[in-house]
KOLDRENLUM-598079 format. One record per residue (C-alpha): residue in one letter; x, y, z; residue number from 1. Coordinates in Angstrom, 2 decimals. Each point is the difference from the previous one (the first is absolute). Example, Ala and Ser with C-alpha at 12.3 -4.5 7.8 and 13.67 -1.06 7.14 Angstrom:
// KOLDRENLUM-598079
["A",[12.30,-4.50,7.80],1]
["S",[1.37,3.44,-0.66],2]
// end
This chain:
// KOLDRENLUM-598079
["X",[-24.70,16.26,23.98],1]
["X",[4.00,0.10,-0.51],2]
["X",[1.86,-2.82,1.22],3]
["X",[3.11,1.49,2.00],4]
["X",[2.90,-1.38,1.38],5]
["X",[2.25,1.31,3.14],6]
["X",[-2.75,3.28,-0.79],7]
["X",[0.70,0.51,-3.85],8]
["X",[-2.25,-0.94,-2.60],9]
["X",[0.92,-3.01,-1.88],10]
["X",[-2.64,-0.28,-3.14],11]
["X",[-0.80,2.72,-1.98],12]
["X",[-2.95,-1.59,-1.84],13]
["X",[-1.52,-3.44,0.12],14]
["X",[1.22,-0.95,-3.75],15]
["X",[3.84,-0.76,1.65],16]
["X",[0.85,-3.10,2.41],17]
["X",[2.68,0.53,2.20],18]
["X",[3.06,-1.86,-1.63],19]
["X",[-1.23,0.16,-3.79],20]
["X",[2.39,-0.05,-2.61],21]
["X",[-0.80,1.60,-3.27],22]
["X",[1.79,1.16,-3.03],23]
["X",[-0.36,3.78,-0.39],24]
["X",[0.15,2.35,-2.07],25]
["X",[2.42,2.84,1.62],26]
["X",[3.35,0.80,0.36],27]
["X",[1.09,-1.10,3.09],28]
["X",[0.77,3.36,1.58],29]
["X",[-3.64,1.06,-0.85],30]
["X",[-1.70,-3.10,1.82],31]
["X",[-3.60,0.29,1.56],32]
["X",[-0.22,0.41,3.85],33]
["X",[0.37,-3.19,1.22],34]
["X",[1.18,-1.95,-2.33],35]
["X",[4.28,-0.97,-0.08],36]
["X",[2.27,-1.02,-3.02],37]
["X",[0.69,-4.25,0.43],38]
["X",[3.64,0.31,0.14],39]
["X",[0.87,-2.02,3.20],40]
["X",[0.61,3.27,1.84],41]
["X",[0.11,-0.44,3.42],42]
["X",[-0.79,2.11,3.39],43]
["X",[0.12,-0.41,3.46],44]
["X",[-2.46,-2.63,1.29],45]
["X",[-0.59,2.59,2.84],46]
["X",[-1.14,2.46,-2.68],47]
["X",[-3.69,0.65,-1.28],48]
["X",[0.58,-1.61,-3.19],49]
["X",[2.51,-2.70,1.71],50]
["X",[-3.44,-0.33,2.38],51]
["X",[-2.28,-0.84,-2.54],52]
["X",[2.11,-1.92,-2.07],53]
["X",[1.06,-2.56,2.68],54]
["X",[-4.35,0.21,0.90],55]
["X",[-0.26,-1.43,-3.29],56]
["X",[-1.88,-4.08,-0.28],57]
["X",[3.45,-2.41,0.54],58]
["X",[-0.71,-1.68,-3.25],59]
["X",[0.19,2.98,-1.77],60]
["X",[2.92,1.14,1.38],61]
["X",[1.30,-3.63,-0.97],62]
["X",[-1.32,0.25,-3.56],63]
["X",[2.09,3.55,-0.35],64]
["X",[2.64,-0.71,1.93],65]
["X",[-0.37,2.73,2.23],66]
["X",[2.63,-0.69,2.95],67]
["X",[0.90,1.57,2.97],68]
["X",[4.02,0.84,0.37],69]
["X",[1.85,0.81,3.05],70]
["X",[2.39,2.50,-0.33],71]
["X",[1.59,1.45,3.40],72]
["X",[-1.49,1.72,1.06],73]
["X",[-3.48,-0.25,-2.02],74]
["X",[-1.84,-2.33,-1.45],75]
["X",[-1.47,1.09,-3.78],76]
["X",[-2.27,-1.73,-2.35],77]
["X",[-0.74,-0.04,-3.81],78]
["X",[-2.44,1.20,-2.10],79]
["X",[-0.83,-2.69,-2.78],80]
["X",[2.38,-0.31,-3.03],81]
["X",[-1.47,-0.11,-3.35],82]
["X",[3.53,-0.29,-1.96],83]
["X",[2.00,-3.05,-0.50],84]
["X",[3.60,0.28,1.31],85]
["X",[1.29,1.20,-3.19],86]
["X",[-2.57,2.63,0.46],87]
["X",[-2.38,-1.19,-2.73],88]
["X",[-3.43,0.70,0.83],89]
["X",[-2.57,-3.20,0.63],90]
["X",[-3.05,-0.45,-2.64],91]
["X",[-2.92,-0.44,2.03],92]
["X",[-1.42,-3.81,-0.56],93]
["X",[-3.08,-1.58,1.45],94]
["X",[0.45,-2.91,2.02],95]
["X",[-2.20,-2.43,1.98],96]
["X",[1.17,-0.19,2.85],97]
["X",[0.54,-3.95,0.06],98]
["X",[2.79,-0.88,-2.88],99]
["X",[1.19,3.67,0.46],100]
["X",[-0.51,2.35,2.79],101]
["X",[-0.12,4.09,0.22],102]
["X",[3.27,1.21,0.03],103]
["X",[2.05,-2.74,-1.46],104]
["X",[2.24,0.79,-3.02],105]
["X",[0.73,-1.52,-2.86],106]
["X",[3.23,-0.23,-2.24],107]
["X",[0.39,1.34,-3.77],108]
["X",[-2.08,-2.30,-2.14],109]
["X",[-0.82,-0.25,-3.44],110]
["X",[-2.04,-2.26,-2.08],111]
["X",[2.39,-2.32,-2.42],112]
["X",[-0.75,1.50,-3.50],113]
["X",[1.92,-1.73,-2.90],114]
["X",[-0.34,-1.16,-3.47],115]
["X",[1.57,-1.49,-3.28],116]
["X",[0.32,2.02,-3.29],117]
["X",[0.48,-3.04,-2.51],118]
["X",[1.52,0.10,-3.65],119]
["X",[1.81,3.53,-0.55],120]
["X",[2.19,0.29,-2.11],121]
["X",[3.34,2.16,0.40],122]
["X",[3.58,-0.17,-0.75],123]
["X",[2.91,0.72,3.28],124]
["X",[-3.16,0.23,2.56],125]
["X",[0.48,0.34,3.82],126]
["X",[-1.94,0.87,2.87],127]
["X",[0.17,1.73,3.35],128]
["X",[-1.78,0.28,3.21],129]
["X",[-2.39,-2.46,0.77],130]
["X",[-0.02,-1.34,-3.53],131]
["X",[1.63,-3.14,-1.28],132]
["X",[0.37,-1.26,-3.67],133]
["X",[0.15,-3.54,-1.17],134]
["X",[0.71,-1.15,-3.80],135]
["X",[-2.75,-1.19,-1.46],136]
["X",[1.61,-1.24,-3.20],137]
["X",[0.22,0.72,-3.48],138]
["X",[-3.68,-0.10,-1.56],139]
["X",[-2.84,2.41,-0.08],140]
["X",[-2.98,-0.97,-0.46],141]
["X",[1.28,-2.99,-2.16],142]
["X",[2.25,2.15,-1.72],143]
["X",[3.92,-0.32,0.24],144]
["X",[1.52,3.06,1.61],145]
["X",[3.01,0.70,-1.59],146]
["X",[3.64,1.71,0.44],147]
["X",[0.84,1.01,3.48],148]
["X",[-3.86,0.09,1.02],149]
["X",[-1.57,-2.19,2.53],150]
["X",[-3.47,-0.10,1.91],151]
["X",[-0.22,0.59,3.24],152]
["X",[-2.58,-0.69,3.16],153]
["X",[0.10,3.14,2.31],154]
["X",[-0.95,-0.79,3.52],155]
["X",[-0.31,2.39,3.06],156]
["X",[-0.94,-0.46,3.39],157]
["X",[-0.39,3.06,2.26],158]
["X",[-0.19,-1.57,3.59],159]
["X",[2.73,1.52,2.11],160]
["X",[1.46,2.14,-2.72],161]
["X",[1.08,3.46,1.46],162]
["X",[-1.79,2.66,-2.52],163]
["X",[2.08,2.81,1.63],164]
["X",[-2.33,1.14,2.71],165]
["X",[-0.41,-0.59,3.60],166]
["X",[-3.66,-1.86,-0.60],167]
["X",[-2.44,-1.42,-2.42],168]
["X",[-2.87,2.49,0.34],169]
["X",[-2.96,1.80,-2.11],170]
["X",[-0.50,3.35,-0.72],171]
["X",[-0.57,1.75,3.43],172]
["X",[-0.30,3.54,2.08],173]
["X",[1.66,0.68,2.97],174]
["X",[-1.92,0.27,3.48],175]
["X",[1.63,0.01,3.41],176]
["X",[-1.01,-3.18,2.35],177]
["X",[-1.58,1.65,3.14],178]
["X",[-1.08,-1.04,3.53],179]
["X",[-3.01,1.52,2.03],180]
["X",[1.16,0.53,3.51],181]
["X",[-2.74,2.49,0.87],182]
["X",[2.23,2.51,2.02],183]
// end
């Protein structure tokens, strides 16, 4: 039996819950019935969708900072935003629910990753990015280097080093973050 709301239908099938979010896969003028693009749109809290959004659990609402927003004369309401402000979409991350809750964000982060290159051997060397260079002297493997040669340690550390992208991320596909309203 359909579950209807104000005398329309709100769930198509059993396999959505009302307020799921879920990556998929089509273009966002070509979405499913039922389902709306996570952009922070909002509508009229009088409004079917407005209705059903503000019917939503409180904590959820609270997790997805879904607010309510007078503006005279109306009132309006927001869909869910997947996209940081920059308009970067999120990576979905499991949490549990007691050091990090559903729908809490997290900064950029990456892993420190360096290392030391020891004993090379060049003549006029320099470095750039997130590489430094310290003199290591003038013997090889207990051989004198001669002339204008020298040996060299090569360090690099890439924690906080801008690679020229917006993120550190893996190979991916893009899928549009959607919301089942069921009407």
């Amino acid at each position: 039996m359909p579950i209807l709301f104000n005398g329309k239908e709100l769930v198509s099938s059993n396999s959505n819950i009302l307020g799921e979010i879920k990556l998929l896969p089509f273009r966002i003028n070509k979405l499913p019935k039922y389902w709306y693009f996570c952009n922070g749109d909002r509508y009229l809290l009088e409004s079917d969708i407005g209705q059903v959004l503000n019917n939503l659990d409180s904590t959820y609402k609270m997790d997805f900072n879904i607010t309510i927003q007078s503006i005279s004369p109306n009132e309006t309401i927001n869909i869910p935003s997947m996209f940081y402000s920059d308009g970067r979409g999120y990576f979905i991350q499991s949490v549990n629910g007691s050091s990090r809750n559903v729908g809490s964000t997290q900064i950029d982060q990456m892993r420190p990753i360096s290392g030391t290159l020891n004993n090379i051997v060049s003549y006029n060397s320099s470095t750039t990015g997130s590489f430094t260079m310290t003199q290591g002297g003038s013997f090889y493997e207990g051989y004198e280097v001669s002339g204008r040669y020298n040996t060299y340690h090569l360090n690099s550390t890439l924690q906080g080093t801008n690679y020229n992208g917006t993120d550190t991320h893996p190979i991916n596909i893009g899928f549009v973050p959607c919301i089942f309203l069921g009407i």
